[in-house]
N, C-alpha and C positions, 0 to 999 in steps of 0.2 A: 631496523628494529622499532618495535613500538612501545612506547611508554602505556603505564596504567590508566590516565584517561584516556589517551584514545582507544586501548581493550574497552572499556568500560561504556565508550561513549559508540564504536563499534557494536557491542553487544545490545547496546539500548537501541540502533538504527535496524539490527536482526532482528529483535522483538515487534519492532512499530511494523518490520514488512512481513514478519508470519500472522499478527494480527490482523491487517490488511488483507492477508488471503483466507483468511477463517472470516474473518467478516466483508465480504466484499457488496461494491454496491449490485446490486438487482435492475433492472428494465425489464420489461418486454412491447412489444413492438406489434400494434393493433390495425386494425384495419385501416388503409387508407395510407399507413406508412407512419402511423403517428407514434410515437416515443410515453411510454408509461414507467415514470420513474418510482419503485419501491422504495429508496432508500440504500440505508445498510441492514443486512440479517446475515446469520450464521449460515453458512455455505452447507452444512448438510439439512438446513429450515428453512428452505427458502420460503417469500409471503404469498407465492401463488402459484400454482401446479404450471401454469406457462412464463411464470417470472423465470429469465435467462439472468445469467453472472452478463455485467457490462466489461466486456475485455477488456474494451478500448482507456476507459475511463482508471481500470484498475491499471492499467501499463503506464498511463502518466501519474499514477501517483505514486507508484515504484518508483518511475524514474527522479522524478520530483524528491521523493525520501535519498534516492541515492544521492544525486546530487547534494546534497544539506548533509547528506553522510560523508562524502569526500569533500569537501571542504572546512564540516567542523574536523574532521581524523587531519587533513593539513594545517590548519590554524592550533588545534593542539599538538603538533610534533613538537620536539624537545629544540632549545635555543643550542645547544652543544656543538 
């Protein structure tokens, strides 16, 4: 079972990862092979007709958010 902070601190780790994919970072990828980085922008705005979602970069910072999310939900579990 889980206590109220970790629901709470759970639910604050769901928020940071659906923000995350509403605002995700941008690249795109120009002649020669070189890397143009946008930034972050709103996934249905992106800053430029050929700016792509960076997959790769958004999966480690998921996994990155999980991680810090499974271990604060263990470090808050109940002493009982």
């Amino acid at each position: 079972m889980m206590n109220k902070r970790q629901k709470k601190f759970l639910i604050g780790v769901g928020v940071a990862m659906v923000a995350m994919l509403l605002f995700p970072p941008f690249h795109m990828i120009g002649g020669g092979g070189r890397t143009v980085n946008y930034g972050y922008h709103f996934i249905f705005n992106p800053p430029d007709i050929l700016a792509v979602v960076n997959i790769g970069l958004l999966l480690v910072q998921w996994l990155i958010v999980a991680a810090v999310g499974f271990i604060g939900w263990y470090v808050l579990k109940s002493k009982e």
